[in-house]
VEXMIDO-251044 format. One record per residue: x, y, z of N, C-alpha, C, CB in turn; residue in one letter. Coordinates in steps of 0.001 Angstrom, whole numbers, padded with zeros to 6 digits, always signed. Glycine has a CB too. Layout:
BEGIN
XYZXYZXYZXYZA ...
This chain:
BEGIN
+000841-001201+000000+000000+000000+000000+000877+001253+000000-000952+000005+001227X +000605+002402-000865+001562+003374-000760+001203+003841+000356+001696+004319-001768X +002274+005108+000475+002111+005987+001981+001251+006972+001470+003609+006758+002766X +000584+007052+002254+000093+008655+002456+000281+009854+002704-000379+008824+002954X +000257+011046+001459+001253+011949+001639+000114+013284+002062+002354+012105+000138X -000311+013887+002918-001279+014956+002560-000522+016756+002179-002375+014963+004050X -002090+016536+001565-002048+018187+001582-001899+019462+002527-003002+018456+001193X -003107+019194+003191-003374+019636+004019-003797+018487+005446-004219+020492+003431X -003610+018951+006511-003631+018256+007726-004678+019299+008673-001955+018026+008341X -005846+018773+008800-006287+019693+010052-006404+018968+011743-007910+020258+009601X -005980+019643+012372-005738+019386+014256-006692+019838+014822-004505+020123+015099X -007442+019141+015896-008345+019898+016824-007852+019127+018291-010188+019706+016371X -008527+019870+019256-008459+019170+020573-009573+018070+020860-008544+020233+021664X -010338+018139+020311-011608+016896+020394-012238+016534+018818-013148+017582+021482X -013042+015448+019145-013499+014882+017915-014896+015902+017816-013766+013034+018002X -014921+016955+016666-016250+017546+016103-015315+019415+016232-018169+017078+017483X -014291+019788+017043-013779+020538+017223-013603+021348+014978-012517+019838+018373X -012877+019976+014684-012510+020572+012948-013280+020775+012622-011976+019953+011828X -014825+020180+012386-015525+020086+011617-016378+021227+011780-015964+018968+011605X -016427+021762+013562-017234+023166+013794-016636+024103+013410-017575+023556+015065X -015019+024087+013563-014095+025424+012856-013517+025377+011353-012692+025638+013744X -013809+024673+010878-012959+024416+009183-014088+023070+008227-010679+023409+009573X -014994+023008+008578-015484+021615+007658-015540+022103+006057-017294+020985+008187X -016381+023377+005876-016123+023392+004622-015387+023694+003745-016589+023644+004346X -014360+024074+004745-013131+024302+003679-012640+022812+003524-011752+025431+004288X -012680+021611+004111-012090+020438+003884-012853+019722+002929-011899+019731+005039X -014214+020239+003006-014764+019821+002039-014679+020144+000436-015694+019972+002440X -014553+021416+000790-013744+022216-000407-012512+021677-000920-013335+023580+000019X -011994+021769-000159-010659+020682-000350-010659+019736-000629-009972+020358+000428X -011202+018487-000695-011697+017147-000946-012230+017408-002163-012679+016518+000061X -012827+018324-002570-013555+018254-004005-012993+018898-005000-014851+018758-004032X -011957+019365-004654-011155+019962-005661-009642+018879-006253-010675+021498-004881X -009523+018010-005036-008680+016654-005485-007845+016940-004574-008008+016396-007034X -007525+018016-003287-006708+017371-002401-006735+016365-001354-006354+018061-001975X -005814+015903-000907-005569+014879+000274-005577+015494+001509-004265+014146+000195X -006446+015268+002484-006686+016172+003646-007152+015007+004360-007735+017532+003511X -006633+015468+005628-006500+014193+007318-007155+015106+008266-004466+013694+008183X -007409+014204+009349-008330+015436+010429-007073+014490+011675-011022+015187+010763X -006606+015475+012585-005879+015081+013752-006523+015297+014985-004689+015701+013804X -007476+014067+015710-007959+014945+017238-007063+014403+017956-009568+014736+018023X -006785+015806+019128-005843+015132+019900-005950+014489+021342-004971+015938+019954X -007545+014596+021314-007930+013907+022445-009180+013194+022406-007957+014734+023450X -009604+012030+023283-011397+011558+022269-012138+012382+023012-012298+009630+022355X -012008+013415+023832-013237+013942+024503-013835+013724+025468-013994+013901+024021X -013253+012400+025822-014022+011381+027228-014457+012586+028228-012643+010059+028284X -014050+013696+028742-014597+014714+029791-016403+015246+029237-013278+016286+029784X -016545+015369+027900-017462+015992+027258-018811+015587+028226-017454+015542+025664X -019336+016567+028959-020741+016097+029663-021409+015581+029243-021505+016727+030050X -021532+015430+027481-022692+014389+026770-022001+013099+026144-023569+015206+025414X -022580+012302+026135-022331+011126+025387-020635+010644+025942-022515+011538+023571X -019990+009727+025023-018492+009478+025828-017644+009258+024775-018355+008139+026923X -016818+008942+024622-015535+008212+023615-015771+007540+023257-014437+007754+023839X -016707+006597+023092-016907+005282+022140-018000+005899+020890-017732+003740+023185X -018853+006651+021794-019927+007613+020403-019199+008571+020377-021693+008248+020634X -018318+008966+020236-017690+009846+019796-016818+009447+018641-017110+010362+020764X -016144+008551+019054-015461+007767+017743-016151+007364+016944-014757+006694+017905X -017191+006759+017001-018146+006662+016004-018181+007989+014744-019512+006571+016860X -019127+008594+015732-019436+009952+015063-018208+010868+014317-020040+010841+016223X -017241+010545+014861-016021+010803+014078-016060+010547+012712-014984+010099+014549X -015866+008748+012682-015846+008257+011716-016598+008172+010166-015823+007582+012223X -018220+008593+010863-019090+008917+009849-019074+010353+009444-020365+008541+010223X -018443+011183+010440-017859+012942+009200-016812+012529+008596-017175+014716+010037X -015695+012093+009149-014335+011636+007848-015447+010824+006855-012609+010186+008586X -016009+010034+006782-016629+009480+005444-017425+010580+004793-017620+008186+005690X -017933+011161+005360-018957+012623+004893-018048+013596+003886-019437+013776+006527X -016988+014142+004736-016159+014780+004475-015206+014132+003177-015622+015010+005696X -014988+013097+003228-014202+012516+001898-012845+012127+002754-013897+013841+000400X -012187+012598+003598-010793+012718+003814-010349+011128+003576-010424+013396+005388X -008565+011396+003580-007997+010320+003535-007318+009564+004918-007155+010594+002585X -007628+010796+005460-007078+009651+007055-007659+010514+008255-004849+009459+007423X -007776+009749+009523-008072+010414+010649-007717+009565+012046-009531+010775+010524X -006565+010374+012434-006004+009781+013759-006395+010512+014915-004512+009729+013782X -006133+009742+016254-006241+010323+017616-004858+009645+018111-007756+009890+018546X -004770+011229+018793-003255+011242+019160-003561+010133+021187-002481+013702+019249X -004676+010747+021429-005415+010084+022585-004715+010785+023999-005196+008248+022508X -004103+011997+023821-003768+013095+024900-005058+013440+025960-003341+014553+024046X -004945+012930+027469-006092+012923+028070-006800+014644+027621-005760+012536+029808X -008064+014175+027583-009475+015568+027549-009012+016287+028478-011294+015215+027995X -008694+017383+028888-008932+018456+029550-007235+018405+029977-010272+018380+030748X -006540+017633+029468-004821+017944+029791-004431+017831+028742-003886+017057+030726X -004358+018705+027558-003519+019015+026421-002534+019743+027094-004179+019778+025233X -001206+019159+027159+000036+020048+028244+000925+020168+026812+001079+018890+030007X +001438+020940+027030+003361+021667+026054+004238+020782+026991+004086+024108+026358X +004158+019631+026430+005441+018842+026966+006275+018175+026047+005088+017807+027881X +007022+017604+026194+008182+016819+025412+007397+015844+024530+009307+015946+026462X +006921+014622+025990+005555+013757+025286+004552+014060+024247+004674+013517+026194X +003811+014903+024277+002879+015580+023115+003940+015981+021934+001971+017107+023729X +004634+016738+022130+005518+017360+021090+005748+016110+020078+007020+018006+021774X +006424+015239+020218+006892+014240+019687+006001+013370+018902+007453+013653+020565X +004797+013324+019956+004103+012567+019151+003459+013003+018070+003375+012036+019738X +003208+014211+017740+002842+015081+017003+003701+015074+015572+002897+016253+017791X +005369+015501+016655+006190+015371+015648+006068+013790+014183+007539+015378+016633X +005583+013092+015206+006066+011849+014179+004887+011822+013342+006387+010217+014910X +003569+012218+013487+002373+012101+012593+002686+013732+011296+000587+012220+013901X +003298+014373+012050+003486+015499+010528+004434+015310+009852+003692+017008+010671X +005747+014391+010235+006903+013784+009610+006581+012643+008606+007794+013262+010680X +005480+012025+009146+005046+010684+008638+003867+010801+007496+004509+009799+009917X +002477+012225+007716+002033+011991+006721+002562+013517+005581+000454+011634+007094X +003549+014633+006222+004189+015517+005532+003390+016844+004934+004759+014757+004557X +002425+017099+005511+001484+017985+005216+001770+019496+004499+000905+018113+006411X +001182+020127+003539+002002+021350+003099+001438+022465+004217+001690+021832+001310X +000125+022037+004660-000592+023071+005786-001152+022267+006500-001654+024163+005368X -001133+023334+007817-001941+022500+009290-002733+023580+008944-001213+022286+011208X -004447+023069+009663-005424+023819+009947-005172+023823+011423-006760+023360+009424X -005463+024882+012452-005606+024436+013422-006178+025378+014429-004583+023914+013656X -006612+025588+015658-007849+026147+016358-007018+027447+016667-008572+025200+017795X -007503+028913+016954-006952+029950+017213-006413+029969+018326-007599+030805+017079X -005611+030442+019229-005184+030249+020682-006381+031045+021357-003546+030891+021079X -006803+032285+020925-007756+032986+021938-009174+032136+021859-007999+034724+021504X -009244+031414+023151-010883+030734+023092-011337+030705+024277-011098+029216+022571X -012754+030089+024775-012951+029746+025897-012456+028400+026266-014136+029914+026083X -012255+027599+025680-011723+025975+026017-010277+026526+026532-011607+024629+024391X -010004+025685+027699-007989+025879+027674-007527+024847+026936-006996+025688+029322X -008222+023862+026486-007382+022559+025406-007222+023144+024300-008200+021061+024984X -008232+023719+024020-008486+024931+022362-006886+025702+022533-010360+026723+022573X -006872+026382+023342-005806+026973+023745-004290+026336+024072-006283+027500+024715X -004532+025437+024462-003061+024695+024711-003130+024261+023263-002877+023278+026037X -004163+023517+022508-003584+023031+021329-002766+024079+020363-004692+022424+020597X -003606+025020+020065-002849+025703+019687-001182+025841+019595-003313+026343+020125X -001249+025916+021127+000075+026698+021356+001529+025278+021008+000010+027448+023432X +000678+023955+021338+001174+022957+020987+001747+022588+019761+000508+022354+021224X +000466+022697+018925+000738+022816+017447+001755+023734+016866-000409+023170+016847X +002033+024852+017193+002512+025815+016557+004148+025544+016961+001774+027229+016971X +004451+025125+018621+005456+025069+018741+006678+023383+018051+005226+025460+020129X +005030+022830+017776+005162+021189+017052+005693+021708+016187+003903+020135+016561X +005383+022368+015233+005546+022630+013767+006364+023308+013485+004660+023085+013148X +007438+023978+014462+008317+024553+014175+009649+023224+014677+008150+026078+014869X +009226+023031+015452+010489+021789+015828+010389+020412+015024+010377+021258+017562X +009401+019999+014353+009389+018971+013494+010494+019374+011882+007617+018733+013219X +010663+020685+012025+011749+020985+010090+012954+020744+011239+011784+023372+008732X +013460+020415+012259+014799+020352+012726+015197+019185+012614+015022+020751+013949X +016389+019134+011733+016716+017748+010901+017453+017173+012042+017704+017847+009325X +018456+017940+013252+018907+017120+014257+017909+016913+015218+020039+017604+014840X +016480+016865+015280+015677+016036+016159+015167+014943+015963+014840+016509+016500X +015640+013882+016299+015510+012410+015615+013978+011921+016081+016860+011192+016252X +013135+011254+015193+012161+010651+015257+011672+009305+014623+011598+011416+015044X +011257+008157+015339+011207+006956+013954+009244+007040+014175+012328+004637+014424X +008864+006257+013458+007022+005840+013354+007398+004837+012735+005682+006833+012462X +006480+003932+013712+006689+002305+013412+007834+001654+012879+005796+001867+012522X +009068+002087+013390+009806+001120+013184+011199+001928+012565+009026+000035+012270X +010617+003204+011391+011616+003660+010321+011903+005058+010905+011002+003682+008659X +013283+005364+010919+013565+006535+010977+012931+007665+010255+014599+006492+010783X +012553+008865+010701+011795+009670+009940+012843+011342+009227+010390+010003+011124X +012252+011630+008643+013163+012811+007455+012279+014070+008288+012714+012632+005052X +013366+015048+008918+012151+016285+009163+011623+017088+008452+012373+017133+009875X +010066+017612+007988+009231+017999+007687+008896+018989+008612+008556+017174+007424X +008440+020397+007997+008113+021654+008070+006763+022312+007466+009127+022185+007574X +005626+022002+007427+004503+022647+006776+004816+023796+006573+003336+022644+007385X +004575+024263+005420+004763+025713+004708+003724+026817+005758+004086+025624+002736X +002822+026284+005770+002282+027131+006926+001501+026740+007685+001760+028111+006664X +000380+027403+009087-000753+026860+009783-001534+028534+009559-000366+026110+011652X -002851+028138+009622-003929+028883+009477-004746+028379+010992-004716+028558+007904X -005289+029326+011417-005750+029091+012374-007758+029356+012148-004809+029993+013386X -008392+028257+012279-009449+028449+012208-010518+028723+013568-009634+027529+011482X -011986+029312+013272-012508+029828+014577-013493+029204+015358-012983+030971+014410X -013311+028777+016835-014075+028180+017489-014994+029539+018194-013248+027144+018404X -014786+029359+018912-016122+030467+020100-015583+031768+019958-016180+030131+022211X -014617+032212+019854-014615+033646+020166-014083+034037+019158-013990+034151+021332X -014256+034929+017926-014060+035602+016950-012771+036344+016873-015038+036308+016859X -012301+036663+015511-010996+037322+015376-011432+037952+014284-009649+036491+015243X -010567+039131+013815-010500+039385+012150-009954+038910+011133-010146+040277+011854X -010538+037986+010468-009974+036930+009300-008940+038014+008522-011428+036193+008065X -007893+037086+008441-007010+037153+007664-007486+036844+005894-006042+036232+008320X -008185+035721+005669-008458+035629+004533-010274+035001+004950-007193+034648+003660X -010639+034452+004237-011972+033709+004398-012565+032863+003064-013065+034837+004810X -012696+031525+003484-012791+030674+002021-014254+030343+001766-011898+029136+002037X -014929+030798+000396-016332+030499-000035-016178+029419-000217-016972+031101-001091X -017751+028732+001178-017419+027342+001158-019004+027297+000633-016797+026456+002723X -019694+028374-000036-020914+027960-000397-021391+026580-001241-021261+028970-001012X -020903+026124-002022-020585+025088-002859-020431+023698-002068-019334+025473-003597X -020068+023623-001077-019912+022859-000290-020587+023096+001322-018632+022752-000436X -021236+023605+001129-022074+023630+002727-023137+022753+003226-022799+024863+002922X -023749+022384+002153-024752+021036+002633-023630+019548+003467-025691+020273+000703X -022428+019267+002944-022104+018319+002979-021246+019186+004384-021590+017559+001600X -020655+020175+004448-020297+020952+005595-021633+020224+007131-020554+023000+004965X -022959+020915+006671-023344+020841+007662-023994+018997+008244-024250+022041+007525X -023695+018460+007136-024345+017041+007392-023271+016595+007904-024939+016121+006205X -021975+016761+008315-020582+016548+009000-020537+016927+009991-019541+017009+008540X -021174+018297+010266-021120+018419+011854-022293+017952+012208-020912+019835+012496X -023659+017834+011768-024527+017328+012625-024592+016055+013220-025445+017461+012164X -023939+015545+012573-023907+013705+012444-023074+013900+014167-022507+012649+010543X -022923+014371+014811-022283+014566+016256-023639+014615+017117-021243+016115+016439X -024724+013954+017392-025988+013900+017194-025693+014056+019239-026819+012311+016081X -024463+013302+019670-024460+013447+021174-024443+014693+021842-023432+012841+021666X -023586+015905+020791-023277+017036+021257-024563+017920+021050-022029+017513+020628X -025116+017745+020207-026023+018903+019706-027654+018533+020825-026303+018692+017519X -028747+019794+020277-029899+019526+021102-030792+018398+020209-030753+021013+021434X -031379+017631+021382-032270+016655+021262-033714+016561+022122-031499+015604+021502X -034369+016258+021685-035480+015675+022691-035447+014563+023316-036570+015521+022193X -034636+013395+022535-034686+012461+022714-033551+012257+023867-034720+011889+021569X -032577+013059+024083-031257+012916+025127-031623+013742+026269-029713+013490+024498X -031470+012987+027108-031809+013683+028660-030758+014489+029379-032134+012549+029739X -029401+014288+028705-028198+014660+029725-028387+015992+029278-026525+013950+029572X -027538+016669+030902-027119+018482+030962-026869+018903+029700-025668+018969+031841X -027408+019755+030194-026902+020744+028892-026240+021807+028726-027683+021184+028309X -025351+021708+027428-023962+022549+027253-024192+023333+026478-022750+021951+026826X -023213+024260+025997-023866+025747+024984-023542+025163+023936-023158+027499+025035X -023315+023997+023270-023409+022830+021872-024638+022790+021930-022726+021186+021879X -025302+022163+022905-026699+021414+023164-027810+022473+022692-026938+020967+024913X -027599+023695+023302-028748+024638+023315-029529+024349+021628-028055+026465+023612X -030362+024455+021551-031294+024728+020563-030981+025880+019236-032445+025160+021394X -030700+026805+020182-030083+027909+018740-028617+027367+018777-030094+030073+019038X -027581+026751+019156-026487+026688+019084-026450+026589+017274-025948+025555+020082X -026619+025501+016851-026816+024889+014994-026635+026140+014400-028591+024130+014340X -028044+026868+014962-028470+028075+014168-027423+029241+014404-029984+028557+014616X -026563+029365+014771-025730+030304+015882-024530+030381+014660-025187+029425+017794X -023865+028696+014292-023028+028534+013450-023205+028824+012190-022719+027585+013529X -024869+028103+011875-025119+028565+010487-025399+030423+009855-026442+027688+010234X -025281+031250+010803-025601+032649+010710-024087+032670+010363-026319+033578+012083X -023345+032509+011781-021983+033305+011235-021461+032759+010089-020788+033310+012220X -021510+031407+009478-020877+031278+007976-021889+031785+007081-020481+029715+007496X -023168+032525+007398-023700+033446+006408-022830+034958+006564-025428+033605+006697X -022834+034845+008005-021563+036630+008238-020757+036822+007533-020516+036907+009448X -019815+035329+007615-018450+035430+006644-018432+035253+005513-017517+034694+006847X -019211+034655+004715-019622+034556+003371-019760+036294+002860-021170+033574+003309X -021013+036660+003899-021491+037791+003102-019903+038823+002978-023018+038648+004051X -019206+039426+004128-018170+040033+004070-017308+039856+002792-017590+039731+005140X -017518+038531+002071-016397+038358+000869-017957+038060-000272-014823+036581+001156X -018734+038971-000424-019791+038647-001411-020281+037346-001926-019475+039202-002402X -020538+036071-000837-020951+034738-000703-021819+034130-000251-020412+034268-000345X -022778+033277+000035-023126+032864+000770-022904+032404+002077-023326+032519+000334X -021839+031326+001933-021278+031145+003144-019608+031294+003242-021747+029816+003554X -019308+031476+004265-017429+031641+004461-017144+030732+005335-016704+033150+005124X -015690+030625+005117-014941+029907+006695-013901+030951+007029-013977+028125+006520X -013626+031680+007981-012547+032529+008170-011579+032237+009135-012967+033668+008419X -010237+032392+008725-008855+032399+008945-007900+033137+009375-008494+032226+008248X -007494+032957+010081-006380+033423+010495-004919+033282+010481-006566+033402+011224X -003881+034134+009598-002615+033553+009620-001534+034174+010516-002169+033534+008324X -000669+034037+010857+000255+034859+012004+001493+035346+010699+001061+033533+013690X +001615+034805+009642+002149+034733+008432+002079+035458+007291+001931+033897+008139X +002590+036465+006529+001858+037314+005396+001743+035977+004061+003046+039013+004848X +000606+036202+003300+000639+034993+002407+000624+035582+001047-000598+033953+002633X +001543+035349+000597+001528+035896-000645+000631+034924-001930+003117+036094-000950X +000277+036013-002890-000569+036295-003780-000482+036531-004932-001030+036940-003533X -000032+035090-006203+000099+035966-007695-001215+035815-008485+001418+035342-008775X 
């Protein structure tokens, strides 16, 4: 079987995290012929609704939704995403191994602190994975260091001013049938457990406005907006 080389790589701290901050751009991505992976780095087990086994599930049926070509869990306990050696590494060996030209990945300013540690994780991953004297093997083979050309940071709960913003109108039905399929997180009648500001009733509706916000700002229907720490050039 060949290896798998991606395009793009997107990271979240839980399983449904990508798909609420970036789905239609992956979808976008998928339909245009790139190779795109989703990385959670934790299953969520803390999440007040549902647990890690429906969660993996529900995972599995947005990567099929979505098209992608791979989707790992790094399995970093829920609510302890730490900047340590341990995380670093392991990280290191999944962007060495599938070589990504871009990470998607969550903004640092949020209300989650995992949202926030990932971040800060990722960013400091991705600079120490191009250091050719930091040795790493995956399964067995020594690995070559790899540097993603860049990370974009996409938006969970608390807003920024996009750097760029991608018309994902074209792709928003299959956007939103990816995040709903998370049927534990969202509101139900049928689910009795507490309820979280996912759960609420307008939450759905909450997401689907602002990718009408960001759409409209770039004359679209719908947007996904971005953030780069990076100037990106433009011919």
């Amino acid at each position: 079987m060949d290896k798998i080389i991606l395009d793009v790589l997107a990271i979240g701290a839980h399983p449904d995290d990508v798909e609420l901050g970036c789905a239609g751009t992956i979808a976008k991505l998928v339909k245009q012929g790139f190779k795109v992976g989703i990385l959670d780095l934790t299953e969520g087990e803390l999440g007040t609704r549902g647990n890690k086994q429906i969660r993996a599930k529900e995972a599995k049926l947005a990567s099929k939704i979505l098209g992608i070509s791979i989707r790992e869990n790094l399995k970093i306990p829920d609510g302890y995403v730490e900047v340590n050696k341990e995380n670093k590494l392991k990280l290191i060996q999944i962007i060495r191994n599938y070589r990504p030209k871009i990470l998607l990945i969550p903004h640092w300013h949020d209300r989650h602190p995992d949202h926030v540690q990932a971040n800060n994780l990722i960013r400091q991953t991705w600079f120490l994975s191009g250091l050719a004297n930091l040795k790493t093997e995956f399964n067995g083979q020594k690995q070559n260091a790899w540097r993603p050309n860049n990370f974009f940071c996409y938006m969970m709960k608390y807003e920024f001013i996009p750097t760029f913003i991608v018309d994902i109108s074209d792709v928003y039905a299959i956007r939103q049938k990816a995040v709903r399929i998370y049927k534990s997180q969202f509101y139900s009648k049928k689910l009795k457990e507490p309820e979280t500001l996912l759960s609420k009733k307008s939450f759905l509706e909450y997401i689907d406005t602002r990718a009408k916000f960001y759409g409209q700002l770039i004359g679209v229907k719908y947007g996904d907006p971005f953030f780069s720490i990076q100037p990106i050039g433009v011919n």
